[in-house]
C-alpha positions in Angstrom: 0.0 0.0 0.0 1.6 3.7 -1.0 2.0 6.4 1.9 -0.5 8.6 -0.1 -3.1 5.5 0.3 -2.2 4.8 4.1 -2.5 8.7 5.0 -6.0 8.9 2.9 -7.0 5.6 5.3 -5.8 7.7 8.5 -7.4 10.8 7.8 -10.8 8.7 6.9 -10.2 6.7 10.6 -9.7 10.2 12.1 -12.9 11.6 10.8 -14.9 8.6 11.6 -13.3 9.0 14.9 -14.6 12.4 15.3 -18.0 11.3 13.9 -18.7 8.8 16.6 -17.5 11.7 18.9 -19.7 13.6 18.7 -22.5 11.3 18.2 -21.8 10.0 21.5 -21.3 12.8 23.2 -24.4 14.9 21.2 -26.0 16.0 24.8 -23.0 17.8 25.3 -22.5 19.0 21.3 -19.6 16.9 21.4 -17.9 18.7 24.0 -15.9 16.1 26.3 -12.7 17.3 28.1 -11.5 13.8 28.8 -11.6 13.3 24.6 -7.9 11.8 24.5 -9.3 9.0 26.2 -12.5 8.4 24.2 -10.4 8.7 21.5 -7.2 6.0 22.1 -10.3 3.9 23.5 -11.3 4.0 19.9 -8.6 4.1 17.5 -5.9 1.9 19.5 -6.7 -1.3 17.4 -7.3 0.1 14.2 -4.5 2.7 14.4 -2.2 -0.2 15.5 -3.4 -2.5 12.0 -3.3 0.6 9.9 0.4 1.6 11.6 2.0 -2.2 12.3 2.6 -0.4 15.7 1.6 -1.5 19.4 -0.1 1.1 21.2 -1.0 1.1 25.4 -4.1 3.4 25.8 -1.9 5.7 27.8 0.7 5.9 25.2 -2.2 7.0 22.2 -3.6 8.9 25.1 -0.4 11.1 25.4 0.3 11.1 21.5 -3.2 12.2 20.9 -2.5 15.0 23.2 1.0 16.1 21.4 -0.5 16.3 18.7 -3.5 18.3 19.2 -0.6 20.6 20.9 1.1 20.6 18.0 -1.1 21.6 15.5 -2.4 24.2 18.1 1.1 25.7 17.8 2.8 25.1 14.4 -0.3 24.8 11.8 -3.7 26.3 13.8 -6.7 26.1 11.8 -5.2 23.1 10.0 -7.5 20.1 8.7 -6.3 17.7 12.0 -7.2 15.0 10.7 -4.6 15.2 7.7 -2.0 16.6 10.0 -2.3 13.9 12.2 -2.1 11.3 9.7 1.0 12.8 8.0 2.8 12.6 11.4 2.1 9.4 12.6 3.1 8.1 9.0 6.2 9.5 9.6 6.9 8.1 13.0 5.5 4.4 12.6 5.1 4.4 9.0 
């Protein structure tokens, strides 16, 4: 599978991800300040297929929160979900 095909399948799993979010947390309109959690609770298995990585729930935990940091600092108003996927291709791709 190509890198451009891998990082269109992580930015789908991300937006999926985000989906199911909100639709779970639609009482609140999706606000939940524990998302990390919901989150590695959710992605840890299919990130770890997509990635041939092994992930603890804290570790995605943490990386989730990096990464929201990140893209906070270095690229705000940035489509996440592609940022995110072009990063973690580069670490455990």
């Amino acid at each position: 599978m190509t890198d451009s095909a891998r990082q269109q399948q992580l930015e789908e799993l991300f937006r999926e991800a985000g989906e199911a979010h909100h639709q779970a947390y639609i009482e609140t309109d999706g606000t939940d300040e524990e998302w990390p959690i919901w989150y590695a609770g959710f992605l840890r298995e299919r990130l770890s297929k997509l990635l041939n990585a092994r992930f603890t729930q804290s570790e995605l935990v943490y990386l989730l929160i990096s990464l929201d940091a990140e893209v906070r600092r270095l690229a705000p108003g940035a489509n996440w979900q592609a940022y995110y996927a072009r990063v973690l291709l580069e670490r455990y791709g």
